[in-house]
C-alpha positions as a Markdown table, in Angstrom:
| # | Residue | x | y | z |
|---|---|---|---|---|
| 1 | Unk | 12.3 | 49.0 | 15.3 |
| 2 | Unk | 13.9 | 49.1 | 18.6 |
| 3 | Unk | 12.4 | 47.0 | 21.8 |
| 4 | Unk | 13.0 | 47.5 | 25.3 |
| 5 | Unk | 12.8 | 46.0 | 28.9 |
| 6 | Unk | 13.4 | 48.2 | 32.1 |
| 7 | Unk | 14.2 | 46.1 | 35.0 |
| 8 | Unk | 12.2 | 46.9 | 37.8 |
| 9 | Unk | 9.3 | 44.6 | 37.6 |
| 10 | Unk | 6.0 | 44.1 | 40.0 |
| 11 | Unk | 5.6 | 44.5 | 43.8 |
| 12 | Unk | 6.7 | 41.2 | 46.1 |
| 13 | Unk | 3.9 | 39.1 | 45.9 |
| 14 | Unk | 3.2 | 38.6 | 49.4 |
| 15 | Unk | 3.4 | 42.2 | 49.7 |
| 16 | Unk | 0.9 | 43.6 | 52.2 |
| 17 | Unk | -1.7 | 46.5 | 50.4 |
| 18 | Unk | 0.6 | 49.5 | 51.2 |
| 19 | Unk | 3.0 | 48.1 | 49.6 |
| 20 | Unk | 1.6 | 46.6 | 46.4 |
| 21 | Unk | -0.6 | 49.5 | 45.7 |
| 22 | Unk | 2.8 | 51.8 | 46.2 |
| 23 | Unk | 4.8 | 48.9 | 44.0 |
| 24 | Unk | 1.7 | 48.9 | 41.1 |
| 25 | Unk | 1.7 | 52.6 | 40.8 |
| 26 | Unk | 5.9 | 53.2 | 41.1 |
| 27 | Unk | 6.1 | 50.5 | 38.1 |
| 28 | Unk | 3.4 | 53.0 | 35.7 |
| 29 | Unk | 5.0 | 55.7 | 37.0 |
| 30 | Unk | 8.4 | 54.7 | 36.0 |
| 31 | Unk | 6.9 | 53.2 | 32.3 |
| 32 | Unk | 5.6 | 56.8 | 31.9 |
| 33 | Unk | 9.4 | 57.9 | 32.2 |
| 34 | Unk | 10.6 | 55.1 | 30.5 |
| 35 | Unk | 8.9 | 55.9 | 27.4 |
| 36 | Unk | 10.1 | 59.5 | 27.5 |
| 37 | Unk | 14.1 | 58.5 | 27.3 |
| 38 | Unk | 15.8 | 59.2 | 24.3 |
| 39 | Unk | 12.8 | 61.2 | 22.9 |
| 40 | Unk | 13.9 | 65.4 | 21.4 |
| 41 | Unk | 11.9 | 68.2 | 22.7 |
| 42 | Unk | 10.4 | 68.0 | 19.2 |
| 43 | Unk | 9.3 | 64.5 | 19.0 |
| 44 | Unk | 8.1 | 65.1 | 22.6 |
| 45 | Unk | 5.3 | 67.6 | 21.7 |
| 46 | Unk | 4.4 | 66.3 | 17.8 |
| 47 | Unk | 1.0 | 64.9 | 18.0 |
| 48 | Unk | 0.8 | 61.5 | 15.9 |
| 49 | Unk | -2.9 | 60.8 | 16.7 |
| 50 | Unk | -4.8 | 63.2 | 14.1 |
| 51 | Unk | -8.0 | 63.2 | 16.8 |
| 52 | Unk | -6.2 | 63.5 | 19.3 |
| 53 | Unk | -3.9 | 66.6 | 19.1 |
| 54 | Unk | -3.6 | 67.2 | 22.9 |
| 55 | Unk | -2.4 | 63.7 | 23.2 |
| 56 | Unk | 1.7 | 64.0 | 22.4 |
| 57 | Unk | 4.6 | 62.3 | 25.5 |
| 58 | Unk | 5.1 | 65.9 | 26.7 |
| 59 | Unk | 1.0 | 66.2 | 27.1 |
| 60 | Unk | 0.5 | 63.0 | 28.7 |
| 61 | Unk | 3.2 | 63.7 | 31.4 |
| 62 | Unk | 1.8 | 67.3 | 31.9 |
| 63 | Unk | -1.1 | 65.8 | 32.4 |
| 64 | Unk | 0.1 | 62.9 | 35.1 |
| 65 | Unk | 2.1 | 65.6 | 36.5 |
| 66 | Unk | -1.9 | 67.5 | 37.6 |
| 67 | Unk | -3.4 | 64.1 | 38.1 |
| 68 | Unk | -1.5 | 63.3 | 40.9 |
| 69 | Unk | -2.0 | 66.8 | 42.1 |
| 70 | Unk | -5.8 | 66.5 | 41.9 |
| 71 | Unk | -5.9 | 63.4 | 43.1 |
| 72 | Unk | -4.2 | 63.6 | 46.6 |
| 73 | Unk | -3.1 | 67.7 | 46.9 |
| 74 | Unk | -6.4 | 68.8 | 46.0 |
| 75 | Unk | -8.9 | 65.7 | 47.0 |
| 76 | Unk | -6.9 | 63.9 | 49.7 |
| 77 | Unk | -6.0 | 66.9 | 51.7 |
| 78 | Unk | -8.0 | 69.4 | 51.0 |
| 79 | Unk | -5.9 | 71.3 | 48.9 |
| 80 | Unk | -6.8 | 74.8 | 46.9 |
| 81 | Unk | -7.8 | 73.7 | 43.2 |
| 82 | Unk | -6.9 | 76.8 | 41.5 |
| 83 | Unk | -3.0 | 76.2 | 41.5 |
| 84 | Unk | -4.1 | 72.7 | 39.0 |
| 85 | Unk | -4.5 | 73.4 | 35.1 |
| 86 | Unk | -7.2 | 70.6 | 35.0 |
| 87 | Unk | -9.8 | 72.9 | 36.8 |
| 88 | Unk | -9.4 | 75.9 | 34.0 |
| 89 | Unk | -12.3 | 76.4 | 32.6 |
| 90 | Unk | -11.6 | 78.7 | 30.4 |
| 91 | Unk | -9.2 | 76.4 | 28.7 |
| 92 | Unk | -9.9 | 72.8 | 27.0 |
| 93 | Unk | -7.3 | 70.2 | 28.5 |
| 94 | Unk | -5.6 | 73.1 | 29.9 |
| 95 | Unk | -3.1 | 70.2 | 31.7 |
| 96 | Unk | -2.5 | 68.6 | 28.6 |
| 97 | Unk | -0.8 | 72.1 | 27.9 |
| 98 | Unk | 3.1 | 72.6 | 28.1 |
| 99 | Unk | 3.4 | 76.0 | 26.2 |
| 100 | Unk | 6.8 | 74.3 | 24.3 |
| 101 | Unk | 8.4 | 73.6 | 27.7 |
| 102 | Unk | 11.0 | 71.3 | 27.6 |
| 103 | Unk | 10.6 | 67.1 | 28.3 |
| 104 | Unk | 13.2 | 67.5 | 31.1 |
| 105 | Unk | 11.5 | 70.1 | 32.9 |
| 106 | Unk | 8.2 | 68.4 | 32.6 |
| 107 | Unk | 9.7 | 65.8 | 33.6 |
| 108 | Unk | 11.4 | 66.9 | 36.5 |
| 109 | Unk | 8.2 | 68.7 | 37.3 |
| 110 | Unk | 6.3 | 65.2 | 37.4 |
| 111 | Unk | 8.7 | 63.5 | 39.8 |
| 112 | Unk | 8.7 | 65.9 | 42.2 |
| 113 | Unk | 4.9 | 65.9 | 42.2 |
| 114 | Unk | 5.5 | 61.9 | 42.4 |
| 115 | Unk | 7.7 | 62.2 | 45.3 |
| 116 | Unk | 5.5 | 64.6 | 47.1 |
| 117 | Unk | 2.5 | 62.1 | 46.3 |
| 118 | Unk | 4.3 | 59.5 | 47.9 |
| 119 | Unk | 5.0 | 61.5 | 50.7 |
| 120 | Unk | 1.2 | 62.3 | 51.5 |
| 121 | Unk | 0.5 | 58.7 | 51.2 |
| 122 | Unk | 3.4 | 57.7 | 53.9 |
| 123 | Unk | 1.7 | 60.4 | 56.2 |
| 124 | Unk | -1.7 | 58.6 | 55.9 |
| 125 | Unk | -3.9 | 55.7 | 56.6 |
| 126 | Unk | -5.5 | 54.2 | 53.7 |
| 127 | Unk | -8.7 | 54.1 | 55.3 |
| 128 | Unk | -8.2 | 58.6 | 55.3 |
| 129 | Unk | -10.9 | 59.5 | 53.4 |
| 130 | Unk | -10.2 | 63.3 | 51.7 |
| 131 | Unk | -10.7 | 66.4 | 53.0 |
| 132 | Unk | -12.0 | 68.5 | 49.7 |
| 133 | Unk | -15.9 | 69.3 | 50.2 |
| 134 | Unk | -16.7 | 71.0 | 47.2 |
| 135 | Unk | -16.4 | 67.3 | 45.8 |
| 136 | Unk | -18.1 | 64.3 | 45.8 |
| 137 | Unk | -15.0 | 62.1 | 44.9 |
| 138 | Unk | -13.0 | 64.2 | 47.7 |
| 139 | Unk | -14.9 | 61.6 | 50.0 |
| 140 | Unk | -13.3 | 58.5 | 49.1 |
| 141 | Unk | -10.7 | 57.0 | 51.2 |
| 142 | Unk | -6.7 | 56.9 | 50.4 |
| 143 | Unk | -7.1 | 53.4 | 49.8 |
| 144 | Unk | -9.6 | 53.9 | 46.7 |
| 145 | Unk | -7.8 | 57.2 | 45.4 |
| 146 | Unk | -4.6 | 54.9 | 45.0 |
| 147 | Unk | -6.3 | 52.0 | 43.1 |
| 148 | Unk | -7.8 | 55.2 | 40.5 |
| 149 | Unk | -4.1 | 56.2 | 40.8 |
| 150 | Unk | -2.8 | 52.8 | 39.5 |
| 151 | Unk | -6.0 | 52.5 | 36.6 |
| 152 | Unk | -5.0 | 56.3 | 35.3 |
| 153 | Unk | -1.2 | 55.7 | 35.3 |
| 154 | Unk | -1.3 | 52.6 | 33.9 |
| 155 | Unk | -4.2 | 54.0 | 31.2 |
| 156 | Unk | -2.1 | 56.5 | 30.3 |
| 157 | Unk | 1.3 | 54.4 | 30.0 |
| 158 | Unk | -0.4 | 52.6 | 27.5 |
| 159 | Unk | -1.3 | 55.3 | 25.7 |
| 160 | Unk | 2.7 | 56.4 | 26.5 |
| 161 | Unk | 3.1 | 53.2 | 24.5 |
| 162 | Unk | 1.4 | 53.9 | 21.3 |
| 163 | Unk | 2.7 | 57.0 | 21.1 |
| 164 | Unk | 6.3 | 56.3 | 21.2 |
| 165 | Unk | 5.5 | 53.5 | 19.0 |
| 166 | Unk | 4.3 | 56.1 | 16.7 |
| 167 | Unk | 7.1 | 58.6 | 16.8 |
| 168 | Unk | 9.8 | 56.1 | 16.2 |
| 169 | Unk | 9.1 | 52.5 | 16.4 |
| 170 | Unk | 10.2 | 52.2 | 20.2 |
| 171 | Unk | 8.1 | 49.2 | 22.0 |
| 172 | Unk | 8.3 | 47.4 | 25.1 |
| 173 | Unk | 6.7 | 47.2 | 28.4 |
| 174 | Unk | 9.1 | 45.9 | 31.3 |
């Protein structure tokens, strides 16, 4: 049984709220990665929770990837819903999805998302609210789309946890 550490650690702790809301969600962000090193394309999409099938390292990215999307694309600025997987209803956990696409592209797919995340919230006030009207949570401000930002990321890196734990005995949080 392998354990690891990463080295970044938490924001400054005198950081003002930009800056530790930004810090919080970088550090879940970069556990999510984290846990994805090392893994095969294989190991990446085999499910080890029987009830929940959906629920496999390449899922949960897939699915980060679209919550970060929703979240400040679609919510924040107003964005058009149909380009995110999440609002398929035709589909169960349609986001969860990865049609046997490879780790490294999901990957690759999530950062960029991340980075163009992080660029929405440098071009905004965090008392913004969003511009999406067909949505009740489309009202909230930047400020409170952040914190859900940090609770699902961090939600989901634990879950990132167990299931690397599962596929080979990997543990560790930072």
């Amino acid at each position: 049984m392998r354990h690891h550490v990463i080295g970044t650690g938490t924001p400054p702790r005198q950081a003002d709220e930009r800056t530790a809301l930004i810090g919080w969600l970088d550090l879940q962000r970069q556990i999510l990665r984290w846990k994805c090193e090392g893994l095969s394309d294989e190991d990446a999409r085999r499910p080890v929770i029987p009830t929940s099938p959906d629920m496999t390292m390449a899922g949960l990215i897939s699915h980060m990837r679209w919550t970060e999307h929703i979240w400040l694309e679609v919510l924040f600025l107003g964005g058009d819903k149909k380009q995110n997987p999440a609002f398929d209803e035709s589909s169960k956990n349609a986001d969860w999805h990865t049609d046997g696409r490879p780790l490294a592209e999901l990957l690759a797919e999530y950062e960029a998302q991340c980075t163009r995340s992080n660029a929405i919230i440098a071009a905004a006030d965090l008392d913004d609210t969003g511009r999406h009207p067909d949505f009740r949570d489309g009202s909230a401000n930047l400020r409170w789309m952040l914190i859900h930002l940090v609770e699902e990321t961090g939600r989901h890196a634990g879950h990132a946890d167990i299931v690397r734990e599962l596929l080979d005995g990997t543990k560790g949080y930072y």
